[in-house]
C-alpha positions as CSV (number, residue, x, y, z in Angstrom):
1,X,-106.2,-38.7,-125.1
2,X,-102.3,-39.3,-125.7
3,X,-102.5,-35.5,-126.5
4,X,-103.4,-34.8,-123.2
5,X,-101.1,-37.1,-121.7
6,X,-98.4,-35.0,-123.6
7,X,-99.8,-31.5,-122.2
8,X,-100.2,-33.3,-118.5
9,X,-96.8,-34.7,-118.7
10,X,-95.4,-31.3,-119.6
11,X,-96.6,-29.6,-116.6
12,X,-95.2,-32.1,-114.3
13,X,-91.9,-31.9,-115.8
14,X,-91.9,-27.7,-115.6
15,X,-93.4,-28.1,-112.2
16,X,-90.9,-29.2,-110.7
17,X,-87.8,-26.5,-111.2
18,X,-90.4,-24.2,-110.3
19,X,-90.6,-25.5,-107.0
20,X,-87.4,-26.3,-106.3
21,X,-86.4,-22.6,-106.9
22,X,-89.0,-21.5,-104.0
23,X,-87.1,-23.7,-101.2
24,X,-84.5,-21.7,-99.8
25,X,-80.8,-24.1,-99.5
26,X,-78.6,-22.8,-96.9
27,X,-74.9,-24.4,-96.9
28,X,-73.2,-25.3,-93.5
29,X,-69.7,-25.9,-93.3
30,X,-67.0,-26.1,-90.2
31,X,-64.3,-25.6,-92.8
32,X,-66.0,-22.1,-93.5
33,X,-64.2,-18.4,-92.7
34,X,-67.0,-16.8,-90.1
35,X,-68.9,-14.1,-91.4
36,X,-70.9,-16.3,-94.3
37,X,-74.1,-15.6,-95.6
38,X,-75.0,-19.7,-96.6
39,X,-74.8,-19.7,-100.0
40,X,-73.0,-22.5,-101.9
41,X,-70.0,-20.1,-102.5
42,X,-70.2,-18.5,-98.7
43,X,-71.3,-20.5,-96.6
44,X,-72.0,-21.1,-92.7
45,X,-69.7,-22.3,-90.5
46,X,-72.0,-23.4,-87.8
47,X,-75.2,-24.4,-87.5
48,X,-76.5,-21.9,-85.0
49,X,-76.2,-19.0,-88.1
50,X,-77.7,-21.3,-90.2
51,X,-81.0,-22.1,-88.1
52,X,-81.8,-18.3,-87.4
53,X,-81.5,-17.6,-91.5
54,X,-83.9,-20.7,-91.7
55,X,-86.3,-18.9,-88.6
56,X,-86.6,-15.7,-91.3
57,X,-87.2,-17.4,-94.3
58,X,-90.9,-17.2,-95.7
59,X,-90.0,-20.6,-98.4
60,X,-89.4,-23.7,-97.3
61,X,-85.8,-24.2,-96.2
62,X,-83.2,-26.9,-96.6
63,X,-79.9,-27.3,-94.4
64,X,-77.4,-28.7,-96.3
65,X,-74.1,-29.4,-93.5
66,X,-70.7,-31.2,-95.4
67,X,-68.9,-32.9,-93.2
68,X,-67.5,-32.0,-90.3
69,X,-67.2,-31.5,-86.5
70,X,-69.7,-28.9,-85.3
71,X,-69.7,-28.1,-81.8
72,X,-72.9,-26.8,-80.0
73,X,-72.9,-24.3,-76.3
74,X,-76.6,-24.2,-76.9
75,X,-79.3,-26.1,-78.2
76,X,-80.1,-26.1,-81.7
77,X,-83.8,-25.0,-82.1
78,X,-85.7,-25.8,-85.3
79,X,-89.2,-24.1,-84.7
80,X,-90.1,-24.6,-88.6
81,X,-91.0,-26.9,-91.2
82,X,-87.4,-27.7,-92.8
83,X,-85.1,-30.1,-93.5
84,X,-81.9,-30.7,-92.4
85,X,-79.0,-33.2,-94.2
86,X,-76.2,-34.1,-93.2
87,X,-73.7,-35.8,-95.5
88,X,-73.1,-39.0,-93.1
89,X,-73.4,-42.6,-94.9
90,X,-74.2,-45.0,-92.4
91,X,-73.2,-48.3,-93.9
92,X,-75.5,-51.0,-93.4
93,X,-75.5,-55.1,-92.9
94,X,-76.5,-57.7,-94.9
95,X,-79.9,-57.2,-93.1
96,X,-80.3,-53.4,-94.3
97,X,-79.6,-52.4,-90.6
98,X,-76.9,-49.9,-89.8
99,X,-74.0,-50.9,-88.1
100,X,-73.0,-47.7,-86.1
101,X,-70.4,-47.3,-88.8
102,X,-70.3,-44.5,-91.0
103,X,-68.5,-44.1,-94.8
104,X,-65.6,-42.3,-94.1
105,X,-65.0,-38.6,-95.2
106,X,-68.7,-38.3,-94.7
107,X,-69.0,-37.6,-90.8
108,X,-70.9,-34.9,-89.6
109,X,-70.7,-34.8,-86.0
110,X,-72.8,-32.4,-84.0
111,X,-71.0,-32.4,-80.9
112,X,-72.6,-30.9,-77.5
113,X,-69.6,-29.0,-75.4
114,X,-70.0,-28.3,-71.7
115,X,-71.5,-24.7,-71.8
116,X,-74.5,-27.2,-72.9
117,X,-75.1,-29.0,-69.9
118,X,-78.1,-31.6,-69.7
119,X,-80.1,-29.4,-72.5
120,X,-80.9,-30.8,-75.6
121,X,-78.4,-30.7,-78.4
122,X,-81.5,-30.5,-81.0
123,X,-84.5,-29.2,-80.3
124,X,-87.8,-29.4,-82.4
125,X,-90.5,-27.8,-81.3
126,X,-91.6,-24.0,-80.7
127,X,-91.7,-23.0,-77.0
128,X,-95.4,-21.3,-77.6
129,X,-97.0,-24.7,-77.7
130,X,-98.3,-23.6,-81.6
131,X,-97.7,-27.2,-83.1
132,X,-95.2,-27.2,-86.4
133,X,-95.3,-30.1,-89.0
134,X,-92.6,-31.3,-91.8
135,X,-89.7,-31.8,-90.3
136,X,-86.9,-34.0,-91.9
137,X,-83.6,-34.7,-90.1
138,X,-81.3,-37.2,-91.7
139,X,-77.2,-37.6,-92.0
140,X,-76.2,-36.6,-88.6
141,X,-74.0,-38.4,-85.6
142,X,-75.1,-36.5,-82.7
143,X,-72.9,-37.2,-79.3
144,X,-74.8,-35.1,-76.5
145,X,-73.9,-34.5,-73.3
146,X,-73.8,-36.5,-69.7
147,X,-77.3,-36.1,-68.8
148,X,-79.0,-34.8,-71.9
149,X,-81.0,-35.6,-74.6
150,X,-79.6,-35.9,-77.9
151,X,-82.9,-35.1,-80.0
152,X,-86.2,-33.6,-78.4
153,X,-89.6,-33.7,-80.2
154,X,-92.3,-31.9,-78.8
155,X,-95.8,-30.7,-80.7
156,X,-94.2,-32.1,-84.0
157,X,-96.2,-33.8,-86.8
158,X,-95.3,-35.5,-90.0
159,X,-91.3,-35.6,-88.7
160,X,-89.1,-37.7,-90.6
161,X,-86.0,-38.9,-88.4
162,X,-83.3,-41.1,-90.1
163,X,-80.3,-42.3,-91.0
164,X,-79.0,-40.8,-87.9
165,X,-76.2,-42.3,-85.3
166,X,-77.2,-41.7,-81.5
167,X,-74.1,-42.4,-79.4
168,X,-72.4,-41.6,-76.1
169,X,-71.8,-40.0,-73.6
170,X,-75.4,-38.5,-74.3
171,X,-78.3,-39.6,-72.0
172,X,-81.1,-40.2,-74.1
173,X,-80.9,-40.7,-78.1
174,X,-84.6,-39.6,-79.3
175,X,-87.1,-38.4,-77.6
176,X,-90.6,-37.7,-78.6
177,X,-93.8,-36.0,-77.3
178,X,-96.9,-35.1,-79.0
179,X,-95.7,-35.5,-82.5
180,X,-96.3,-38.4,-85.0
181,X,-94.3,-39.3,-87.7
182,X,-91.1,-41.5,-88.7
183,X,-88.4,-42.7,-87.1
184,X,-86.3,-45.1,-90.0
185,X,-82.7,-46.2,-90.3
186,X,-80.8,-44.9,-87.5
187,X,-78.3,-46.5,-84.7
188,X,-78.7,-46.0,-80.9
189,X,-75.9,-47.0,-78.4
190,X,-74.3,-45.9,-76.1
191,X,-76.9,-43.6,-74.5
192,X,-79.4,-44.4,-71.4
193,X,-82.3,-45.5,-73.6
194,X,-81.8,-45.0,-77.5
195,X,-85.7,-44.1,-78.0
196,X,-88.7,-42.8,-76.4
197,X,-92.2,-42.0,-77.3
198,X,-94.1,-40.5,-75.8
199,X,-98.2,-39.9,-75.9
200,X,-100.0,-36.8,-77.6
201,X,-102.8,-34.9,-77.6
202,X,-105.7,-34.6,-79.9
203,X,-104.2,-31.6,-81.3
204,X,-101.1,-33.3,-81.2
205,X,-101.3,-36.8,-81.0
206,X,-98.4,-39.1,-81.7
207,X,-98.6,-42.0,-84.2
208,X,-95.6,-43.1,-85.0
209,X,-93.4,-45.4,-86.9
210,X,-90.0,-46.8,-86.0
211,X,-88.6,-49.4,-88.4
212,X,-85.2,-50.3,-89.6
213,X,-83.7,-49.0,-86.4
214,X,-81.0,-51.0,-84.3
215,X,-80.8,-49.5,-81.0
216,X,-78.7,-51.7,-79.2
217,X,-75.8,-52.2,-76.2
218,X,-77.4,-48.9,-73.8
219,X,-77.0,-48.7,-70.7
220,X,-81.3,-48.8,-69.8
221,X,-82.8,-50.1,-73.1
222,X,-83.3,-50.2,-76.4
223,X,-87.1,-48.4,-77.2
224,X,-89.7,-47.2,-74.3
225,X,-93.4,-46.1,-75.5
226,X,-94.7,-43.9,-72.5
227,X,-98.8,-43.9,-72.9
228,X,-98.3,-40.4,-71.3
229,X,-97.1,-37.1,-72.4
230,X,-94.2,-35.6,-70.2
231,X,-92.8,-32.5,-69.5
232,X,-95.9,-30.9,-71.1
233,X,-98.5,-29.4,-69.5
234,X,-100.9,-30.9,-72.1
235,X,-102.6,-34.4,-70.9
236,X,-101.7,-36.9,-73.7
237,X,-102.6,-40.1,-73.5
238,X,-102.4,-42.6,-76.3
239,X,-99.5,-43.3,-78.7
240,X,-99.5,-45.3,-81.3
241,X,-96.9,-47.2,-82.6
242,X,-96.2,-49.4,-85.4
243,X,-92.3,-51.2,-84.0
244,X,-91.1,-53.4,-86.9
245,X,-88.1,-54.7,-88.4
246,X,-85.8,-53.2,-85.8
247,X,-82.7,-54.5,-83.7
248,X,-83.5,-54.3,-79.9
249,X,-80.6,-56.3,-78.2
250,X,-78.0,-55.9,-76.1
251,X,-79.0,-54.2,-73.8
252,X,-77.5,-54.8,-70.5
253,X,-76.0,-52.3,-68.1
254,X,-79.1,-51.7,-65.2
255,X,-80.7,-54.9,-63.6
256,X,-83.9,-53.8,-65.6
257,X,-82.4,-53.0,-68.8
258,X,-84.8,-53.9,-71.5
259,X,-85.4,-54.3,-75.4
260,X,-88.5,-53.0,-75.5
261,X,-90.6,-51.7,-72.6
262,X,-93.9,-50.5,-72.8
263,X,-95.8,-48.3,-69.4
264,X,-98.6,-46.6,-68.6
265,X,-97.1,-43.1,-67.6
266,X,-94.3,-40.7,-66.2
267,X,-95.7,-37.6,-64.4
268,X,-93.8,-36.5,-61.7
269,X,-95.1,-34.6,-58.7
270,X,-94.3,-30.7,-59.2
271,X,-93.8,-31.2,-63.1
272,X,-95.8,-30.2,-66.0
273,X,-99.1,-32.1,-66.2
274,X,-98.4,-33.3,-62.6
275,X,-102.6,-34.0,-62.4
276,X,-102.6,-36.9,-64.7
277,X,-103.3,-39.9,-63.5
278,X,-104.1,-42.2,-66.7
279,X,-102.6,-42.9,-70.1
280,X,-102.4,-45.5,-72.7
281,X,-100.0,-47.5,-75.0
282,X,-101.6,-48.9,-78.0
283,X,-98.3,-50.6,-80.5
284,X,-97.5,-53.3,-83.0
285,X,-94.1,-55.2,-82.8
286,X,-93.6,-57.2,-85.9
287,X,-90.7,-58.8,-87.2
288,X,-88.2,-57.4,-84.5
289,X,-84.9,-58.6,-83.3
290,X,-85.0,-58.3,-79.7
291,X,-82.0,-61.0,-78.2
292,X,-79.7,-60.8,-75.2
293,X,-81.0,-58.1,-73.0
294,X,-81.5,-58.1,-69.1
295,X,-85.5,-58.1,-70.0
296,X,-86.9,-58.6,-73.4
297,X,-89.7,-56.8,-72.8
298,X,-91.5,-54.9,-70.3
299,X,-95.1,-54.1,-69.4
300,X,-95.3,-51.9,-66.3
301,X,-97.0,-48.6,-64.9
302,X,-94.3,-46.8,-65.2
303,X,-94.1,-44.3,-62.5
304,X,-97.6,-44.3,-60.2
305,X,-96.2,-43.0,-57.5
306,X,-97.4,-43.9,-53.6
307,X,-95.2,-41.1,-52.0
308,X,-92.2,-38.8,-52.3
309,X,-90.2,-38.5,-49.8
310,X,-93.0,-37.9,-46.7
311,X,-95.3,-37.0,-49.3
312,X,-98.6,-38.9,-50.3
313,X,-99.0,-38.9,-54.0
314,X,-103.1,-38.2,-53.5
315,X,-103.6,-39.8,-57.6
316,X,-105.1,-42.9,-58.5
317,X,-103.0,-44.6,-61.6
318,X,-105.1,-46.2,-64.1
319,X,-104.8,-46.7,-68.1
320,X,-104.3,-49.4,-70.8
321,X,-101.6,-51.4,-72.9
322,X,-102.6,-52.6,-76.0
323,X,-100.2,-54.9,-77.8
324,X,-99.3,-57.0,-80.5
325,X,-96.7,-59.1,-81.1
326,X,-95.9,-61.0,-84.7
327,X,-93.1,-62.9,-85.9
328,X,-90.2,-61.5,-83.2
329,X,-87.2,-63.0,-82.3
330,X,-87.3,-63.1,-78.3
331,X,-84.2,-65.2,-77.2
332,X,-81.2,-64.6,-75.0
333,X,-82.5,-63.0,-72.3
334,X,-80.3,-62.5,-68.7
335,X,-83.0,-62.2,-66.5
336,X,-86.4,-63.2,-68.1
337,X,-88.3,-62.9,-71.7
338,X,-90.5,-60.5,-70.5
339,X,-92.2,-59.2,-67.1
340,X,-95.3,-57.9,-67.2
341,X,-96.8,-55.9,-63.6
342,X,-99.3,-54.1,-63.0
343,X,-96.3,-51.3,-60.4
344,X,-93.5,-49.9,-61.4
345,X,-90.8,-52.9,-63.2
346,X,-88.2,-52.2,-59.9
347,X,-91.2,-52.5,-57.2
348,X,-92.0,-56.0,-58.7
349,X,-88.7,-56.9,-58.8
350,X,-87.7,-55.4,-55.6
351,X,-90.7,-55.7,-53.5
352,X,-89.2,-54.1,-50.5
353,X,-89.8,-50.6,-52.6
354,X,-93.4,-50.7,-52.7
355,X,-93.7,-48.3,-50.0
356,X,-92.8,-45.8,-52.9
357,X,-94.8,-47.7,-55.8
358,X,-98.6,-48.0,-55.8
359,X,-100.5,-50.7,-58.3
360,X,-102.6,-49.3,-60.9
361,X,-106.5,-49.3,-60.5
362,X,-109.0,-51.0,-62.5
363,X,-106.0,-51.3,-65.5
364,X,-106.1,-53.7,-68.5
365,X,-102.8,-55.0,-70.2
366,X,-104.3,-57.2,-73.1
367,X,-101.6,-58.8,-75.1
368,X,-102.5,-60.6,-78.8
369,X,-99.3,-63.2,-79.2
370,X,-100.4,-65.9,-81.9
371,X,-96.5,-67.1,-81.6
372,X,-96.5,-67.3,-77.6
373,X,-93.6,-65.1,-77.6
374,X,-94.4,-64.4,-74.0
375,X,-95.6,-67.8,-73.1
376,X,-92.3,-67.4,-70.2
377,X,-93.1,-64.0,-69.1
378,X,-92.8,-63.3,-65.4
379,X,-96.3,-61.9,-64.1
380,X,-97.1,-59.7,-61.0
381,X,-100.7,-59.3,-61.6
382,X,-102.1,-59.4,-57.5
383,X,-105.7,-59.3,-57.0
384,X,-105.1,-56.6,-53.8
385,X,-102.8,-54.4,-53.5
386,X,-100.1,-55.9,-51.0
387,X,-98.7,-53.0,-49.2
388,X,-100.1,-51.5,-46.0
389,X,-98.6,-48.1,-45.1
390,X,-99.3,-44.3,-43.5
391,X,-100.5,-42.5,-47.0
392,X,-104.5,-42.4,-46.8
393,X,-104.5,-45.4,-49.7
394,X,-103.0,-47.8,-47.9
395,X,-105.2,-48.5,-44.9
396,X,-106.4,-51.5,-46.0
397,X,-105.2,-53.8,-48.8
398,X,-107.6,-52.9,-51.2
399,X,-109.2,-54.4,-54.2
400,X,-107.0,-53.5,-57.5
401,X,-109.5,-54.7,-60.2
402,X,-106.9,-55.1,-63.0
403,X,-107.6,-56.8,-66.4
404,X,-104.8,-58.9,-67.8
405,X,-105.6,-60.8,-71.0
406,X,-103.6,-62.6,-73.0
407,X,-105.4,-63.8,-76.7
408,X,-108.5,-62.9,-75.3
409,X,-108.0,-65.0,-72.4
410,X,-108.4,-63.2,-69.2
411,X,-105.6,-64.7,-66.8
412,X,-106.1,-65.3,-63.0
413,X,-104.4,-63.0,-60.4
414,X,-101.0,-64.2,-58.8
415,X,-97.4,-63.9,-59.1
416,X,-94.9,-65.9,-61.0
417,X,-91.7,-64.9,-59.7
């Protein structure tokens, strides 16, 4: 027996150079002459050369980028299995949560320059819809443009996002679609919303993690789950997300800026995947710091739109939130704990816009809360649907037949604000 221990021990231990000789390591650096080829001794000077050597390699592939400032006219694609490291140490608190700051002398800024516009600095995903898996980003500051997003993930599974800083002036930090994976140790601020994921597909679906994060001080919020895909054509419609350990505060800028906000879809007339009508959020929130926003949290529909412009929106919005809260810190809040309404989170709290907001249809929003984290929540939760006006719809005030529950307790219909 302790033979064969020996001999299996052996073939671990050779194992291992073996493999690491099959990944292909390509070397980025800003400080480079042009003209490299990405070895150790030659290599990149920019990213862009870097990512078309990784689209041609049959191994697996590994970015390695010192530091540096790298700036990007067009977005980087990564349409592969790879990873990609940076050399930025974020430094963290006493809590293990990173501070925004990073070790200097390690920085490795990937800066998006006008020529950009609101495209994505990164971008994961392969424009043919084929879904890719095993991607790793980690080490990077990314500072995207005025109306873009910083990181886009679409058809992606088994990612592995972290150790990242998502700052300003870009509009989003990280967005997700379709993909599942793990979102770990990085800072948001600065941006619109830090975080947003967004549902899949069953050939795509997204289950993901996000712990360890502090996404904190945006102008919109700190972490949205959409129970929709978006800008897709595919109709996903269920994440799931494990939220735990994470800093969601701060956030302050818009009259609805939130910690954490949770809603049933976003699909705009004349976009991809404009036909869907339903989705659903199912998540886990444990152990979160979410203190000193506008809103805490936020359960809403999203975007169910009644018209645009003179246009009647002809769907009927429908779906399901499924949440969990255990052992978060809720306090500080400007304007309430948490709202929770069955229209869009500005039609409830601007009433007046409901000629543009309809109320989901036969919805449930069931909420487990052993620790009455919510017990202060502001509810809209009408029993017909309030608003009389020209689309076909609105005729009559007609019958809603929304569930909400709260531990298994199904609550009356009325308002609370």
């Amino acid at each position: 027996m302790r033979r064969l221990l020996l001999v299996v021990v052996a073939l671990a231990v050779f194992a291992t150079p073996a493999q690491a000789a099959s990944r292909r390591v390509i070397h980025v650096d800003d400080d480079a002459p042009l003209g490299g080829n990405g070895s150790a001794r030659t290599p990149y000077a920019n990213l862009t050369d870097a990512l078309a050597d990784a689209s041609a390699a049959s191994s697996d592939v590994l970015i390695l980028v010192e530091p540096g400032d790298y700036a990007v006219e067009s977005p980087l694609v990564i349409d592969r299995s790879l990873e990609i490291r940076g050399s930025s140490v974020l430094i963290d608190d006493a809590e293990g949560l990173p501070t925004g700051q990073v070790l200097t002398g390690t920085e490795t800024r990937i800066v998006g320059t006008a020529p950009l516009g609101t495209q994505p600095l990164i971008s994961v995903g392969r424009p043919d819809a084929i879904v890719i898996d095993d991607v790793e980003i980690r080490g990077l500051i990314l500072e995207g443009t005025l109306g873009g997003i910083e990181m886009l993930v679409r058809r992606v599974q088994d990612y592995a996002i972290h150790d990242n800083v998502f700052r300003a002036p870009g509009f989003l930090g990280l967005q997700t679609i379709a993909s599942s994976g793990r979102v770990a140790g990085n800072y948001f601020s600065g941006v619109d919303t830090g975080a947003i994921l967004a549902g899949g597909y069953p050939a795509s679906p997204s289950k993901v993690t996000f712990t360890g994060n502090r996404s904190v001080e945006n102008n919109l919020g700190g972490l949205l789950l959409n129970g929709a895909s978006i800008g897709i054509p595919e109709l996903g419609d269920e994440p799931e997300a494990t939220v735990r350990g994470n800093d969601l505060s701060d956030n302050t800028l818009a009259p609805n800026a939130f910690g954490v906000r949770l809603f049933i879809l976003r699909r705009d007339p004349g976009a991809p995947g404009d036909s869907q009508s339903t989705g659903n959020v199912r998540a886990l929130l444990q152990g979160n710091r979410i203190v000193g926003n506008r809103i805490g949290l936020t359960i809403d529909a999203g975007f169910p739109y009644r018209r645009v412009g003179t246009t009647c929106d002809p769907r009927v919005f429908s779906g399901s939130i499924d949440l969990t809260l255990k052992d978060n810190m809720l306090t500080g809040s400007l304007l309430t704990p948490a709202l929770v309404t069955f229209t869009r989170v500005t039609a409830a709290l601007s009433p007046g816009t409901l000629n543009l907001w309809q109320y989901l249809h036969d919805a449930t929003i069931a909420v487990t809360d052993p620790d009455e984290t919510l017990a202060d929540a502001w509810i809209d939760h009408p029993e017909l649907d309030p608003f009389l006006g020209p689309c076909p719809g609105d005729a009559v005030n007609e019958p809603l037949g929304n569930v909400l529950r709260f531990n298994g307790v199904d609550l009356p219909n009325g308002r609370s604000f």
